[in-house]
C-alpha positions in Angstrom: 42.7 -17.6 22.7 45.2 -19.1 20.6 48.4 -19.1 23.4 46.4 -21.5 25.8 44.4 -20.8 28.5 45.1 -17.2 30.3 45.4 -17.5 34.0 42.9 -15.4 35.9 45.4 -12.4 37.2 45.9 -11.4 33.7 41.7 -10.5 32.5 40.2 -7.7 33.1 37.9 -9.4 35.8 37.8 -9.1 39.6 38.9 -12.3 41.5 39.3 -13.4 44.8 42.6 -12.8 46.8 44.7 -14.7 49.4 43.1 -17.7 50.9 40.0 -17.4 49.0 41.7 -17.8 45.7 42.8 -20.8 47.0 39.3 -22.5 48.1 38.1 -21.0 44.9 40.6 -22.6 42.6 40.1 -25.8 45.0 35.9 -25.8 44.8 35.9 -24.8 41.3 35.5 -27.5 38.4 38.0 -24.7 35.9 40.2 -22.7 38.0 41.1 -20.5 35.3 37.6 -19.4 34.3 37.4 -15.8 35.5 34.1 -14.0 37.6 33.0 -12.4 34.8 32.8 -9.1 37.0 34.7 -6.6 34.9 37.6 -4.3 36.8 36.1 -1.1 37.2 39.1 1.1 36.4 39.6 -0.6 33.4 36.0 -1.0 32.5 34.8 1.2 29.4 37.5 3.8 29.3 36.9 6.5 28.8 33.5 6.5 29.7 30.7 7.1 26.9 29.5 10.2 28.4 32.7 12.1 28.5 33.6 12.9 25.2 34.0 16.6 24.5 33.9 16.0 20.9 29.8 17.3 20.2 28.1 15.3 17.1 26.8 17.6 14.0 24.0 16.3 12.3 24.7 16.1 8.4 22.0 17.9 6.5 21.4 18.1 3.0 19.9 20.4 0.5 16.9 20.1 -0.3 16.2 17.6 1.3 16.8 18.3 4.7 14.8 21.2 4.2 11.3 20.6 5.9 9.8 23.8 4.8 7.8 22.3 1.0 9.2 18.9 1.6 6.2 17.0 3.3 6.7 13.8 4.0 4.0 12.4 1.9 5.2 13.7 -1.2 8.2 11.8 -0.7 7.1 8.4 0.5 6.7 6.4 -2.5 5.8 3.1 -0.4 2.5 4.6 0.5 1.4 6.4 -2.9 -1.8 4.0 -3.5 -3.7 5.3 -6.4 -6.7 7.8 -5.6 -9.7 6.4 -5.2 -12.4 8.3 -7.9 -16.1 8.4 -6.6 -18.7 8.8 -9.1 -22.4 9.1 -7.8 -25.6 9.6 -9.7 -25.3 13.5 -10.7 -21.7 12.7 -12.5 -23.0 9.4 -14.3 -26.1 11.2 -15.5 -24.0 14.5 -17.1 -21.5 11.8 -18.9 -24.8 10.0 -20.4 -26.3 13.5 -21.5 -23.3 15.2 -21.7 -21.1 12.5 -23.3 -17.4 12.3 -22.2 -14.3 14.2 -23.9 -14.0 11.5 -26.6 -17.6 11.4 -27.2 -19.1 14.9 -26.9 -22.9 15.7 -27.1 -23.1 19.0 -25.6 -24.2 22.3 -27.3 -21.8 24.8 -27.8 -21.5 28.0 -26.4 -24.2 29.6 -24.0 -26.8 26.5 -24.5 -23.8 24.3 -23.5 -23.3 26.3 -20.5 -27.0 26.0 -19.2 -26.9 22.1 -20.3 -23.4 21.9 -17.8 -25.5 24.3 -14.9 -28.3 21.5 -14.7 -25.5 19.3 -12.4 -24.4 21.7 -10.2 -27.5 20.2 -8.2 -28.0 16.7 -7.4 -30.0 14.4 -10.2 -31.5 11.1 -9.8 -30.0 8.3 -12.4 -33.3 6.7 -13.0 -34.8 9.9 -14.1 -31.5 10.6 -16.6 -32.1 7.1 -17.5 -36.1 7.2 -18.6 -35.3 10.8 -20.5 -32.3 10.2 -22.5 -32.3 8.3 -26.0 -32.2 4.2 -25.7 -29.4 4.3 -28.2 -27.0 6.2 -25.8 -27.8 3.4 -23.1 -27.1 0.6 -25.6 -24.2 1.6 -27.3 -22.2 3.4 -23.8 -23.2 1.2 -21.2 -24.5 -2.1 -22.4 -22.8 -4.8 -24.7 -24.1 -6.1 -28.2 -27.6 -7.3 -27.6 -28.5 -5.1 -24.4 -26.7 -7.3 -22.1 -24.1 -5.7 -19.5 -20.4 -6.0 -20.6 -18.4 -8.8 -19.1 -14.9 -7.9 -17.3 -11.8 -8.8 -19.4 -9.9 -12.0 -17.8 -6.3 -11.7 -17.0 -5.9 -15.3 -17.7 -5.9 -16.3 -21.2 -6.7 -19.6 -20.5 -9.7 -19.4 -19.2 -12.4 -18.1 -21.7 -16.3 -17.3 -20.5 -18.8 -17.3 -23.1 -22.3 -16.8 -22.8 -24.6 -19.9 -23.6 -28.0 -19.8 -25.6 -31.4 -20.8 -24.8 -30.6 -24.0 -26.8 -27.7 -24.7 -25.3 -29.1 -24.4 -21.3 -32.9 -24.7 -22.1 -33.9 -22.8 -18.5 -34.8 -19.0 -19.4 -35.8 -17.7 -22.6 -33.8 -14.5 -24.4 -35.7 -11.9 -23.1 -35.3 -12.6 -19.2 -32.5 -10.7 -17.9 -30.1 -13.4 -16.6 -26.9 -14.2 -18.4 -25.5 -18.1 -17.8 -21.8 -18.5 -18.2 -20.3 -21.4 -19.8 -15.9 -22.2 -19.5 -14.2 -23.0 -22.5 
């Protein structure tokens, strides 16, 4: 308080009276520090319970309106990208049935029994031994029949694979690719 200190009859706290403010002021090391107990007819007036004022609620519209506003289409802190399964029957009708850039399916009704064949479930490995070896080598595998290698984020680091010459351990025809760093 900027006027000094304020004597103890003046707050808003109960005190002691008579003689007892006297032994008080007498056994205390600051005699004007109050009790801290607060007065109680002057203690949160009007009370918080008593107003007669009501709150209202502010609603807007749309938005306030629940009815084909779920909450998930609007929380954009939670919209994680769909996950896409693909299991055996799908993978085998994109290697006989191509994709929608790369089409090999008949048209009209001999398409239509060609797209009926995956309504049940089909095994990959037998897809795999009946369709042409080209499809397999030029869709799913790199130059040279080996699997493709996942692009690198990091430009500086650059993954080649080495030669038989170069690492002397397998020959070209066993199925294990060694990676050398740039």
């Amino acid at each position: 308080m900027s006027g000094g200190p304020v004597p103890v009859f003046k707050k808003y706290t109960t005190g002691s009276k008579g003689i007892w403010e006297k032994i008080r002021q007498l056994l205390t090391l600051v005699p004007n520090r109050s009790t801290g107990n607060p007065l109680v007819k002057n203690y949160r007036v009007p009370p918080p319970g008593s107003q007669t004022l009501k709150y209202k609620d502010p609603v807007t519209i749309p938005a306030g309106d629940i009815v084909k506003n779920q909450y998930y289409d609007r929380d954009h802190r939670r919209n994680y990208p769909r996950l896409v399964a693909f299991d055996q029957t799908k993978v085998s009708g994109l290697l006989t049935l191509g994709s929608a850039q790369n089409p090999r399916i008949s048209v009209g009704e001999k398409g239509q029994k060609e797209l009926a064949v995956f309504d049940q479930s089909v095994s990959l490995s037998s897809t795999l031994a009946t369709i042409d070896p080209k499809v397999v080598k030029s869709e799913l595998l790199a130059e040279g029949g080996s699997p493709v290698v996942a692009p690198s984020l990091n430009k500086k680091m650059k993954f080649r694979l080495t030669e038989e010459s170069e690492h002397g351990m397998y020959p070209e025809d066993y199925p294990i690719r060694i990676f050398a760093q740039n």
